[in-house]
Structure formats: structure tokens, C-alpha cells
HTML snippet that shows the backbone in 3Dmol.js (N, CA, C, O; Angstrom):
<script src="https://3Dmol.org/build/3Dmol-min.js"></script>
<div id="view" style="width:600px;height:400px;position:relative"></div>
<script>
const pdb = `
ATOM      1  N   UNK A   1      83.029 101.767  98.091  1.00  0.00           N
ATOM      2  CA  UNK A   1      82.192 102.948  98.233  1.00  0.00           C
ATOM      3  C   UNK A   1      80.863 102.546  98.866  1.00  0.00           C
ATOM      4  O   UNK A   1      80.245 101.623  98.335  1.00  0.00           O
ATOM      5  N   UNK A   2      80.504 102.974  99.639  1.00  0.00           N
ATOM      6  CA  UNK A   2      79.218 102.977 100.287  1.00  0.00           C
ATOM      7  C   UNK A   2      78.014 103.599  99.280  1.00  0.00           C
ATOM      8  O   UNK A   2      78.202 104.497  98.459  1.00  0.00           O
ATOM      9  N   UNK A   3      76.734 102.913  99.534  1.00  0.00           N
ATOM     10  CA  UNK A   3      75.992 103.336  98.866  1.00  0.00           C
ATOM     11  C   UNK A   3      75.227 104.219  98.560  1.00  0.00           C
ATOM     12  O   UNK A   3      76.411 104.546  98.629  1.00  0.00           O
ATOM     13  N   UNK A   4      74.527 104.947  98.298  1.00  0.00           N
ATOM     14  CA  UNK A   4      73.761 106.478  98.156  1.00  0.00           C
ATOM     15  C   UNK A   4      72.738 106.473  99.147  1.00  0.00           C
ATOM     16  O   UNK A   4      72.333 107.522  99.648  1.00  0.00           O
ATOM     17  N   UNK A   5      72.159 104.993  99.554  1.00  0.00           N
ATOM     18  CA  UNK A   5      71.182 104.909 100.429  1.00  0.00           C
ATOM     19  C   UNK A   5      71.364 105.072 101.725  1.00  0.00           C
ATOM     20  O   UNK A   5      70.712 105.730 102.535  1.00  0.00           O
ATOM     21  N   UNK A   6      72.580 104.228 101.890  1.00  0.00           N
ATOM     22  CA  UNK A   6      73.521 104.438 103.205  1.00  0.00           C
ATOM     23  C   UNK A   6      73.392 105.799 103.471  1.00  0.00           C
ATOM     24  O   UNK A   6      72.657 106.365 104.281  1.00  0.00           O
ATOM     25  N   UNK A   7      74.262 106.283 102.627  1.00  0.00           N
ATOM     26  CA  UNK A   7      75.143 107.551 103.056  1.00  0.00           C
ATOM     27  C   UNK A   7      73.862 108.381 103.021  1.00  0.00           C
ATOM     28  O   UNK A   7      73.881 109.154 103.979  1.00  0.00           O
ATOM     29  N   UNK A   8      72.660 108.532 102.222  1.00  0.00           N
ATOM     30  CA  UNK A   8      71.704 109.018 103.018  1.00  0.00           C
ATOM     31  C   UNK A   8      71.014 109.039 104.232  1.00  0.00           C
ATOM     32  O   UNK A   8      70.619 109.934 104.980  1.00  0.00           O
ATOM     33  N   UNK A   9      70.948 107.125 104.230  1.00  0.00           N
ATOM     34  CA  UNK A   9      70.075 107.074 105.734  1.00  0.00           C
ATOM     35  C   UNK A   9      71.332 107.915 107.060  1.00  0.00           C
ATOM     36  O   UNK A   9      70.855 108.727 107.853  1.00  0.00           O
ATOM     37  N   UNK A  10      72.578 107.639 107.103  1.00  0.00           N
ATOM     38  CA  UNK A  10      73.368 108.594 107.752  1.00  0.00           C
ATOM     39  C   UNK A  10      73.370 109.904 107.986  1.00  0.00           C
ATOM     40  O   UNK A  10      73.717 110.357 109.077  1.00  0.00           O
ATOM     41  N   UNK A  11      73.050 110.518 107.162  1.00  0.00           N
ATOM     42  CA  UNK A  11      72.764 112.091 106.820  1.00  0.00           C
ATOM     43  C   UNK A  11      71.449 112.176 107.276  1.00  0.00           C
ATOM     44  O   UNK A  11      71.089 113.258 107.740  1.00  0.00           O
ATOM     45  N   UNK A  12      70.725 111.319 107.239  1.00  0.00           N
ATOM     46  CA  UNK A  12      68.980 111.194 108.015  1.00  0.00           C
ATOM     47  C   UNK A  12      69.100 111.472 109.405  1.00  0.00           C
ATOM     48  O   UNK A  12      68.841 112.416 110.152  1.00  0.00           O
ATOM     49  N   UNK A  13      69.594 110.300 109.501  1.00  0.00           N
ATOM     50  CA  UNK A  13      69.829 110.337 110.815  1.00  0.00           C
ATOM     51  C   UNK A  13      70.178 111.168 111.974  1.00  0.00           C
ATOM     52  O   UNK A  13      69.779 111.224 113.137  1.00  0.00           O
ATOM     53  N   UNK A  14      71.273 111.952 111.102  1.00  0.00           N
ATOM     54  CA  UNK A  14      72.391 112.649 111.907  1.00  0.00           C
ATOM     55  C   UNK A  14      71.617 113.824 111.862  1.00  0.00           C
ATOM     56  O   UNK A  14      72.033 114.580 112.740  1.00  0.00           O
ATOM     57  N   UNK A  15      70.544 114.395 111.148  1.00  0.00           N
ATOM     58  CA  UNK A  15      69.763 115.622 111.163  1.00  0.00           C
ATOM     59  C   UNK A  15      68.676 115.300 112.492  1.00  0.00           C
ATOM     60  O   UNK A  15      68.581 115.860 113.584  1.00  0.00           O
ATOM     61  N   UNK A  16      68.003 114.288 111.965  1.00  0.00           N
ATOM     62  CA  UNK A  16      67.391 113.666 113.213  1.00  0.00           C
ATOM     63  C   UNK A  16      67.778 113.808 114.478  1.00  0.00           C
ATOM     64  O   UNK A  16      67.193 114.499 115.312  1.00  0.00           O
ATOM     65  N   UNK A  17      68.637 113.249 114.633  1.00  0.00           N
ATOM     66  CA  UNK A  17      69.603 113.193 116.238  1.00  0.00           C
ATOM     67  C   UNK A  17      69.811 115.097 116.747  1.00  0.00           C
ATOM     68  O   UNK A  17      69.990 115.567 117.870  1.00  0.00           O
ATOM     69  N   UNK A  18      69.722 115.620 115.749  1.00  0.00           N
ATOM     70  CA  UNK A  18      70.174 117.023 116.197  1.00  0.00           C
ATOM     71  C   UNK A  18      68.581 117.825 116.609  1.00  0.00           C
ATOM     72  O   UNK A  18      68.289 118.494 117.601  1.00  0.00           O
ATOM     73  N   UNK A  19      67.960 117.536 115.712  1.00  0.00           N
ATOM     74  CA  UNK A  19      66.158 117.920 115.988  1.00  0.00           C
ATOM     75  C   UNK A  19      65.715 117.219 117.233  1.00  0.00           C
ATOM     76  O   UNK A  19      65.928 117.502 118.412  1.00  0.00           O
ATOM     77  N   UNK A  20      64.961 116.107 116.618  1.00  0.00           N
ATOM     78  CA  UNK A  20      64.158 115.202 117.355  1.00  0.00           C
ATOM     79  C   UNK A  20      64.659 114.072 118.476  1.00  0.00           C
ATOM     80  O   UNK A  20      63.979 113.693 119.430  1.00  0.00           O
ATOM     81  N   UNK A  21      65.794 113.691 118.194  1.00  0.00           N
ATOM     82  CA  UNK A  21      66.514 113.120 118.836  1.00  0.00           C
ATOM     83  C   UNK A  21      66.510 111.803 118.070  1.00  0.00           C
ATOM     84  O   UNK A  21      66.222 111.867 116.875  1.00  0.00           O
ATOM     85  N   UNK A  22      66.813 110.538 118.641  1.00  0.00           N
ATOM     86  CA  UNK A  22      66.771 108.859 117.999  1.00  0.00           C
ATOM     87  C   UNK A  22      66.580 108.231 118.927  1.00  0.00           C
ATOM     88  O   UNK A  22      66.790 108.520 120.105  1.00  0.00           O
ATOM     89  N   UNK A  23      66.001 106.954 118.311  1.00  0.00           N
ATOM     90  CA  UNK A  23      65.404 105.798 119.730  1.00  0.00           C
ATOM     91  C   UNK A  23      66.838 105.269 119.502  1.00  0.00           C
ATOM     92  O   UNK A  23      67.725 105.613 118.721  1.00  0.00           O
ATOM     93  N   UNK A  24      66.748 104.177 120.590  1.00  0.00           N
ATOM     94  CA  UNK A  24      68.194 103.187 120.766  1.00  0.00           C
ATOM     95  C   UNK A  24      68.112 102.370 119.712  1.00  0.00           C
ATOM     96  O   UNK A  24      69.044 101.571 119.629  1.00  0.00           O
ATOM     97  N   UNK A  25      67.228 102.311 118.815  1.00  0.00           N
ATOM     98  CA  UNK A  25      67.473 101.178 117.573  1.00  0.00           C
ATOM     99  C   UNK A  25      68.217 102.230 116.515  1.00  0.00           C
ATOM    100  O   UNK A  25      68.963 101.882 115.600  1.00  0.00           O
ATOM    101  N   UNK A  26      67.814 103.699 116.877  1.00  0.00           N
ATOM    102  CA  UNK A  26      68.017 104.340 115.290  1.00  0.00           C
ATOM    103  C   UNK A  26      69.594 104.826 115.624  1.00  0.00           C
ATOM    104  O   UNK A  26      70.273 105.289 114.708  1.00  0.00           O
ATOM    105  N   UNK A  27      70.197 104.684 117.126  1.00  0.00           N
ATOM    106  CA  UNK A  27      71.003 105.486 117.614  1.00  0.00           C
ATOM    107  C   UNK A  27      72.320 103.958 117.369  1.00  0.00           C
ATOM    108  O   UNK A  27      73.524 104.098 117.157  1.00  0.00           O
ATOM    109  N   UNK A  28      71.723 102.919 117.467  1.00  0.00           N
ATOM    110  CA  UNK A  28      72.665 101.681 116.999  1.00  0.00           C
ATOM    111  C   UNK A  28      72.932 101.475 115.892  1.00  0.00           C
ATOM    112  O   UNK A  28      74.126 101.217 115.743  1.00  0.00           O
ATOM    113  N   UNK A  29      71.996 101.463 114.462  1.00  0.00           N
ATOM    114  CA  UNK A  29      71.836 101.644 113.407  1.00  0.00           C
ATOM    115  C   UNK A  29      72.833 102.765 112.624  1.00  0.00           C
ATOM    116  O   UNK A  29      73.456 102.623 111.572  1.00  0.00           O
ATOM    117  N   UNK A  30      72.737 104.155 113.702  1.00  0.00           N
ATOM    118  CA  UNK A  30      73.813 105.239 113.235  1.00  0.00           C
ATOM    119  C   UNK A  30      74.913 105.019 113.167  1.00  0.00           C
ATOM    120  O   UNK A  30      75.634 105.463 112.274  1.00  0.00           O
ATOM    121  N   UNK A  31      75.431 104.015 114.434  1.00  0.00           N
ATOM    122  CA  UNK A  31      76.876 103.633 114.932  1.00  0.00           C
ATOM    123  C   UNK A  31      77.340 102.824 113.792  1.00  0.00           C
ATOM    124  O   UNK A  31      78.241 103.001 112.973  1.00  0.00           O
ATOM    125  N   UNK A  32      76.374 101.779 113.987  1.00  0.00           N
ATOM    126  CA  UNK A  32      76.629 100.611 112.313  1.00  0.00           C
ATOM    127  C   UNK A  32      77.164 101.131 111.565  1.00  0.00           C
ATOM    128  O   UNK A  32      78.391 101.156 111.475  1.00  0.00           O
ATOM    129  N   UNK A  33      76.098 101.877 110.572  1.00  0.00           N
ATOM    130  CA  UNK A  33      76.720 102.834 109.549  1.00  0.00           C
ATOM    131  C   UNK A  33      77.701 103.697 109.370  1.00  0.00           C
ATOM    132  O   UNK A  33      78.228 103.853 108.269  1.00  0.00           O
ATOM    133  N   UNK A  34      78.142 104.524 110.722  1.00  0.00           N
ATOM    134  CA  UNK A  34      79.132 105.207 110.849  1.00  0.00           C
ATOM    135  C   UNK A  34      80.072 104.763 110.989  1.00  0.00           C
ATOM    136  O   UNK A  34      81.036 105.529 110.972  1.00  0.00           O
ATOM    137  N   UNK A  35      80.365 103.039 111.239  1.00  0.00           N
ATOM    138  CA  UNK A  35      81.619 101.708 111.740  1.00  0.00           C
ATOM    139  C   UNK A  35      81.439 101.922 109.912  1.00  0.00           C
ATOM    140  O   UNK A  35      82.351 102.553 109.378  1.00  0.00           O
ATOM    141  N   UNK A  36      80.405 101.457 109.091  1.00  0.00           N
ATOM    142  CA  UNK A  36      81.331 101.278 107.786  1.00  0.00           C
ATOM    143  C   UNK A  36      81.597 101.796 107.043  1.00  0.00           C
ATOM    144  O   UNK A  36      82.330 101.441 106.120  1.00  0.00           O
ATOM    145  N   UNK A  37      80.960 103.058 107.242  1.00  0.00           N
ATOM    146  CA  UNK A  37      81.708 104.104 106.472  1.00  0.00           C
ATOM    147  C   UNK A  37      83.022 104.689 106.713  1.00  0.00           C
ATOM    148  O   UNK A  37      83.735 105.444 106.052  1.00  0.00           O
ATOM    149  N   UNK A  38      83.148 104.071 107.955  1.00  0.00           N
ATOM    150  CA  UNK A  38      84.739 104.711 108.233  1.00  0.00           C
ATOM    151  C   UNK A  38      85.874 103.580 107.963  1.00  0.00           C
ATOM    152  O   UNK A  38      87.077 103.833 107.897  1.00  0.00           O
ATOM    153  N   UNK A  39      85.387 102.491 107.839  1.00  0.00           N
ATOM    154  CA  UNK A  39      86.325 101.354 107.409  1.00  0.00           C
ATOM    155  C   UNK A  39      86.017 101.545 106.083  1.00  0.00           C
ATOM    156  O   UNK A  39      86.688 100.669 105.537  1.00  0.00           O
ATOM    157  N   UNK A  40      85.357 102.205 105.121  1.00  0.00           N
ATOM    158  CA  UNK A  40      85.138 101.864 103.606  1.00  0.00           C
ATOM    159  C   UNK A  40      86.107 102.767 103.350  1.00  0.00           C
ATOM    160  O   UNK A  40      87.047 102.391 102.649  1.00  0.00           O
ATOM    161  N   UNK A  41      86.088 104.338 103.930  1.00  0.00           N
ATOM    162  CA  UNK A  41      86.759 105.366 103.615  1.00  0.00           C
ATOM    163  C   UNK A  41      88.273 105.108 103.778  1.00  0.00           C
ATOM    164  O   UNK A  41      89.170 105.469 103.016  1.00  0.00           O
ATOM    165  N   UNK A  42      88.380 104.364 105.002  1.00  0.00           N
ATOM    166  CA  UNK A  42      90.378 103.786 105.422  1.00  0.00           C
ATOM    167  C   UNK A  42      90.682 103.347 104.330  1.00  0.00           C
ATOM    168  O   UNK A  42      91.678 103.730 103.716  1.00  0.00           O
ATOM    169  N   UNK A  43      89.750 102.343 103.850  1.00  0.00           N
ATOM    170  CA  UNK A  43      90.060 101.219 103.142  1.00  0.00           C
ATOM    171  C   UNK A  43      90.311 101.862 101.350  1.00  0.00           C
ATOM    172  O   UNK A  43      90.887 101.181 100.501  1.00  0.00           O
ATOM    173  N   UNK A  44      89.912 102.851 101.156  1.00  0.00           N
ATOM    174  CA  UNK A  44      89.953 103.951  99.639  1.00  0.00           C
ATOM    175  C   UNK A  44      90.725 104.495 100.174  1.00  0.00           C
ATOM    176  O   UNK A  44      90.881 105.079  99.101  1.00  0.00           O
ATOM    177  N   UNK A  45      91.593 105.034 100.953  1.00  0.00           N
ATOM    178  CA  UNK A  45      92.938 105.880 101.224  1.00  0.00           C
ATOM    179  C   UNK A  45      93.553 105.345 101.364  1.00  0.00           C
ATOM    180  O   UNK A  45      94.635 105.783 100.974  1.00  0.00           O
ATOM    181  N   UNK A  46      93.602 104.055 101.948  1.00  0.00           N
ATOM    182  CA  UNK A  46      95.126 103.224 102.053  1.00  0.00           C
ATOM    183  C   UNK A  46      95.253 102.718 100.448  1.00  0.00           C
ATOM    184  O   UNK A  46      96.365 102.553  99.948  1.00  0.00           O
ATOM    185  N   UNK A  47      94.268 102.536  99.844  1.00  0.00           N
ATOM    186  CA  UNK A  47      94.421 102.057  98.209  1.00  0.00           C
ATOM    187  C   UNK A  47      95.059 103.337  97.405  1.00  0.00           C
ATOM    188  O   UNK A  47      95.667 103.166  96.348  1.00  0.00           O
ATOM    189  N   UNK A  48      94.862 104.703  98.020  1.00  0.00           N
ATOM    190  CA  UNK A  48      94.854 105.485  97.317  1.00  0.00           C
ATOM    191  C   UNK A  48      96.388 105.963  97.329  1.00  0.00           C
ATOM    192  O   UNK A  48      97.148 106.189  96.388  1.00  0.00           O
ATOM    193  N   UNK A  49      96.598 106.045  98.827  1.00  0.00           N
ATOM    194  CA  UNK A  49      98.461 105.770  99.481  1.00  0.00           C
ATOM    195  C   UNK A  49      99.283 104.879  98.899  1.00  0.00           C
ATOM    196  O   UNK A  49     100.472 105.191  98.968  1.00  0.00           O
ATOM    197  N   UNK A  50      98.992 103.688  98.249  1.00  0.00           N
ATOM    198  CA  UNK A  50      99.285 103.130  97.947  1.00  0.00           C
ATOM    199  C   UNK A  50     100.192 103.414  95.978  1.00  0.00           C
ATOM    200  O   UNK A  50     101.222 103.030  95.424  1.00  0.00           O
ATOM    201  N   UNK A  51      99.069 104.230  95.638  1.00  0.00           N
ATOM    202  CA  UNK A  51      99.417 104.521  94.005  1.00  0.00           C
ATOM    203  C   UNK A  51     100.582 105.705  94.335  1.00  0.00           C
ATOM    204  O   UNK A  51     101.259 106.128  93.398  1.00  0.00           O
ATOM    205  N   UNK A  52     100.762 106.157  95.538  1.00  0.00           N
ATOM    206  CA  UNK A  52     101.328 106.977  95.330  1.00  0.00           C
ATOM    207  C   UNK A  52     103.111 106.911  95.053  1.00  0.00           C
ATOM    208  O   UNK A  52     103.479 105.768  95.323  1.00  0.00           O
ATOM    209  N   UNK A  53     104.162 107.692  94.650  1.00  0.00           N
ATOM    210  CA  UNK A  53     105.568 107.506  93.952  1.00  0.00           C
ATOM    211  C   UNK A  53     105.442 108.700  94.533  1.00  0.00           C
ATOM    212  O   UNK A  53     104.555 109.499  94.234  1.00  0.00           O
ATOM    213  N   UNK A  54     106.822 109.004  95.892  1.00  0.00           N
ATOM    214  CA  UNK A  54     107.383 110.284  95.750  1.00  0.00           C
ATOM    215  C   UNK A  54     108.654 110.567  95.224  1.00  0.00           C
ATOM    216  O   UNK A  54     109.425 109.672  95.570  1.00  0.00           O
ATOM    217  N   UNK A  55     109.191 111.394  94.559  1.00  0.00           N
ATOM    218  CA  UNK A  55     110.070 111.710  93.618  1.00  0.00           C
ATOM    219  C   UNK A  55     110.420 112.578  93.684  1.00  0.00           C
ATOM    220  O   UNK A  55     109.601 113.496  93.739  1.00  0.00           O
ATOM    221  N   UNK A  56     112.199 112.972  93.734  1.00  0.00           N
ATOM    222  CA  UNK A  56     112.731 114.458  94.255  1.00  0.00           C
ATOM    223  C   UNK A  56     112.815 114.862  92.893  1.00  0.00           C
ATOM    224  O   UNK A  56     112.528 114.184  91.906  1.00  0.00           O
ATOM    225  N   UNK A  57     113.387 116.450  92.950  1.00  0.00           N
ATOM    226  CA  UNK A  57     113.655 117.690  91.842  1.00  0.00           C
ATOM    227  C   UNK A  57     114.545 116.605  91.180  1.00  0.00           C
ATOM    228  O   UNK A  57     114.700 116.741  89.966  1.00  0.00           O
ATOM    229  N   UNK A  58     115.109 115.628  91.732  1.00  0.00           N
ATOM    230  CA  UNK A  58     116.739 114.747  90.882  1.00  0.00           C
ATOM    231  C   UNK A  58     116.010 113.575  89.881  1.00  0.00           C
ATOM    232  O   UNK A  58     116.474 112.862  88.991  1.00  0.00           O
ATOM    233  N   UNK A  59     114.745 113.712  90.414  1.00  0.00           N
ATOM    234  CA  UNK A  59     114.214 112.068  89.435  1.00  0.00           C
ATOM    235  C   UNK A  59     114.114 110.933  90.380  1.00  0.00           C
ATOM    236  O   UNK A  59     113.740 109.773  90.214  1.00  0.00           O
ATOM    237  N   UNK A  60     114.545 111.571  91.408  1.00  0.00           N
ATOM    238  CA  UNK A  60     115.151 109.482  92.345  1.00  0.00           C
ATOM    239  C   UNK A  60     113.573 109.726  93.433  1.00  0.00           C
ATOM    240  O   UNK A  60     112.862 110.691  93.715  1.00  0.00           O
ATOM    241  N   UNK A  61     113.592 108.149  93.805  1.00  0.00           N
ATOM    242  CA  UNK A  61     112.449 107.629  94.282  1.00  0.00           C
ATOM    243  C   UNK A  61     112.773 108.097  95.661  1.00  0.00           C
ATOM    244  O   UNK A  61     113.642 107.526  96.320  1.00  0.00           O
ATOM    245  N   UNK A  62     112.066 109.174  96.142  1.00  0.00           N
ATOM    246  CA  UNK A  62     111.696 109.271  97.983  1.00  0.00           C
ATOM    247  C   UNK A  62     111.270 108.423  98.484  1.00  0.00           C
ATOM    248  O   UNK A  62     111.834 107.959  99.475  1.00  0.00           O
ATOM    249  N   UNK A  63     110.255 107.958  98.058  1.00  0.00           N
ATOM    250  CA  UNK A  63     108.894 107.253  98.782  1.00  0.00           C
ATOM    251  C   UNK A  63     109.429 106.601  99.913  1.00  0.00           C
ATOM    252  O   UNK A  63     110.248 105.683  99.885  1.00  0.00           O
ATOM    253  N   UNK A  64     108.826 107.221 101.100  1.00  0.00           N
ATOM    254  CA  UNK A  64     109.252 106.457 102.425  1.00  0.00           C
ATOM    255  C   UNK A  64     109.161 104.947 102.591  1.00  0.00           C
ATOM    256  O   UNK A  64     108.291 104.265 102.049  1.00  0.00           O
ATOM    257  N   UNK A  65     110.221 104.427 103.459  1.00  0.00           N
ATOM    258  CA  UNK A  65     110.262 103.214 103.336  1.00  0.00           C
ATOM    259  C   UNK A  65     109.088 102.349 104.000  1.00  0.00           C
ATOM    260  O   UNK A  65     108.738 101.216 103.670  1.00  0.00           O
ATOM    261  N   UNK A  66     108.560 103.166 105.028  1.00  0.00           N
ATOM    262  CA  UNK A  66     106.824 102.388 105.570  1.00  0.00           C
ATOM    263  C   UNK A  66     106.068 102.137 103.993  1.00  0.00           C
ATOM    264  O   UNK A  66     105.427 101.173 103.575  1.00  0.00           O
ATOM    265  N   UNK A  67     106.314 102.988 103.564  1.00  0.00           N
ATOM    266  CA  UNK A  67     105.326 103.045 102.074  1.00  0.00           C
ATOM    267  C   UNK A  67     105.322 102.278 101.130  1.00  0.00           C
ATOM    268  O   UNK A  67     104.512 101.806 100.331  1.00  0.00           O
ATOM    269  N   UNK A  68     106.783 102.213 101.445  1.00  0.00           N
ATOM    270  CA  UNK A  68     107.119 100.969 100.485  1.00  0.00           C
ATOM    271  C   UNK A  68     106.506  99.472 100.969  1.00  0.00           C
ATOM    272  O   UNK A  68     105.750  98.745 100.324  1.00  0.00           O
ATOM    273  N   UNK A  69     107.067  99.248 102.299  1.00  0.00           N
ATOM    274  CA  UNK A  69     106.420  98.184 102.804  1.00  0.00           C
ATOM    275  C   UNK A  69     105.027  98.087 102.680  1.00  0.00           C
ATOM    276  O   UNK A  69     104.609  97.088 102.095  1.00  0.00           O
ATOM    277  N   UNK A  70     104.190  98.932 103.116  1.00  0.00           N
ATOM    278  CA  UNK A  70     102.827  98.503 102.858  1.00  0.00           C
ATOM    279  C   UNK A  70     102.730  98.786 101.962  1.00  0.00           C
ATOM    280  O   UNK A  70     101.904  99.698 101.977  1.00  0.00           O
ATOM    281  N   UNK A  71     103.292  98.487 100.312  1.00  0.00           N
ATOM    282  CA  UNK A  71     102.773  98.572  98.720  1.00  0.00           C
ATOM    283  C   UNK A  71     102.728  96.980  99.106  1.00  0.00           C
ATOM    284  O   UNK A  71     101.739  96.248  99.061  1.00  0.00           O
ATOM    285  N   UNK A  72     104.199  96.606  99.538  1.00  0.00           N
ATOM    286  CA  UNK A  72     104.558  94.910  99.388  1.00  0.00           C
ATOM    287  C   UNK A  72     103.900  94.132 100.195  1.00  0.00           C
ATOM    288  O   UNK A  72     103.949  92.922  99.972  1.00  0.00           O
ATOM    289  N   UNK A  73     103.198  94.581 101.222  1.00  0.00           N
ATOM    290  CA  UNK A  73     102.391  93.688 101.586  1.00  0.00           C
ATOM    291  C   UNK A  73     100.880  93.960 101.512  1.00  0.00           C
ATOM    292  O   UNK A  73     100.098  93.092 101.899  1.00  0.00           O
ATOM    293  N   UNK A  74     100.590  94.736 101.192  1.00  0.00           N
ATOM    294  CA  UNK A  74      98.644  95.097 100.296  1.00  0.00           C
ATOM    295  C   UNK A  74      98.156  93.512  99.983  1.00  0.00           C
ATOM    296  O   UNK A  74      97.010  93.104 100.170  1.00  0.00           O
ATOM    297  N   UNK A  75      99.018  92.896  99.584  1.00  0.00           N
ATOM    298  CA  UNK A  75      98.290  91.609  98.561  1.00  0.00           C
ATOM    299  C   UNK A  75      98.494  90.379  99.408  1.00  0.00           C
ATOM    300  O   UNK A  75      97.990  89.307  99.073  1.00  0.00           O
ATOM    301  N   UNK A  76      99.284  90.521 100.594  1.00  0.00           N
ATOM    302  CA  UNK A  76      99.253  89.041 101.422  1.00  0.00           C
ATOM    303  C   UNK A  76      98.108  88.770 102.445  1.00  0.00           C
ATOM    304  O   UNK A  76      97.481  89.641 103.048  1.00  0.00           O
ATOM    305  N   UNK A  77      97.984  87.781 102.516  1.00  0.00           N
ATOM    306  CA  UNK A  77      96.754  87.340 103.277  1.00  0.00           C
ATOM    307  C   UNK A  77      97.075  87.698 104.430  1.00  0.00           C
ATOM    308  O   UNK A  77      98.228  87.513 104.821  1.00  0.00           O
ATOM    309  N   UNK A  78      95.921  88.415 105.397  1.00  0.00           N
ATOM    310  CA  UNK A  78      96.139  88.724 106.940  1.00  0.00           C
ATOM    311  C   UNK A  78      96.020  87.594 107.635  1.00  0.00           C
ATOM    312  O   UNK A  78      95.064  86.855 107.399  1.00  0.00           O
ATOM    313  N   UNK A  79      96.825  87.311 108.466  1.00  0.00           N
ATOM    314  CA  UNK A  79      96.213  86.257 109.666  1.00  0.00           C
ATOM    315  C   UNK A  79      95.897  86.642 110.615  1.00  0.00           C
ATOM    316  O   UNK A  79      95.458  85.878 111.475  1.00  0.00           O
TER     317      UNK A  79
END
`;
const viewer = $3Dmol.createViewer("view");
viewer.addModel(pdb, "pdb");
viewer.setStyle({}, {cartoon: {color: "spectrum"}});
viewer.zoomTo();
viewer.render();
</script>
């Protein structure tokens, strides 16, 4: 989760940019922040995809087989 400060200075910003405009430091700074908030957010939905079990009206396991695969590999080291 990103932090309250972050996700404020973002919301600063982005009001800013619509008013007054941003210098090239505040307009790089936005990008930054907006790169990790969008990798923090991937990164809490693929965890979140992950808990998920689909299950028909019969009881038996749907869960697509991509899904399955990326449960089984969540925990191996990337190279």
C-alpha cells in the first residue's frame, strides 16, 4: 500500500497540473509516483487473484487453469 503522503502529494499534484500547471521537476515527480502506485496496485490484485477458488453450482473446482498456474508460481524466484 502506498502511503497517505504519497497518495496525497499525487492528488496535489494532479489538481495542480489542471490549475496552475507543473515545472519539469513536479511533472517527473508525478510520473514517479504514478509508476508506483500502479505497480503497488498490480501487485494487491494479483495477490488478491490469487485467493481466489472458482467453484460451480456441483461443488467442483473451475478455477481456470492460467490461475492455477500463477497460484504455483507466486513463490518462485524471478530471473
Amino acid at each position: 500500500m502506498l502511503s497517505k503522503e504519497k497518495l496525497n502529494r499525487i492528488n496535489e499534484l494532479s489538481k495542480r497540473a489542471k490549475t496552475t500547471g507543473l515545472t519539469k521537476q513536479e511533472e517527473k515527480e508525478q510520473q514517479t509516483l504514478r509508476k508506483e502506485y500502479i505497480q503497488t496496485f498490480r501487485k494487491s490484485f494479483k495477490n488478491q487473484l490469487h485467493s481466489v477458488t472458482v467453484v460451480d453450482e456441483n461443488g467442483n473446482d473451475v478455477t481456470p487453469d492460467t490461475l492455477k498456474e500463477s497460484k504455483k508460481n507466486q513463490n518462485k524466484p524471478m530471473h
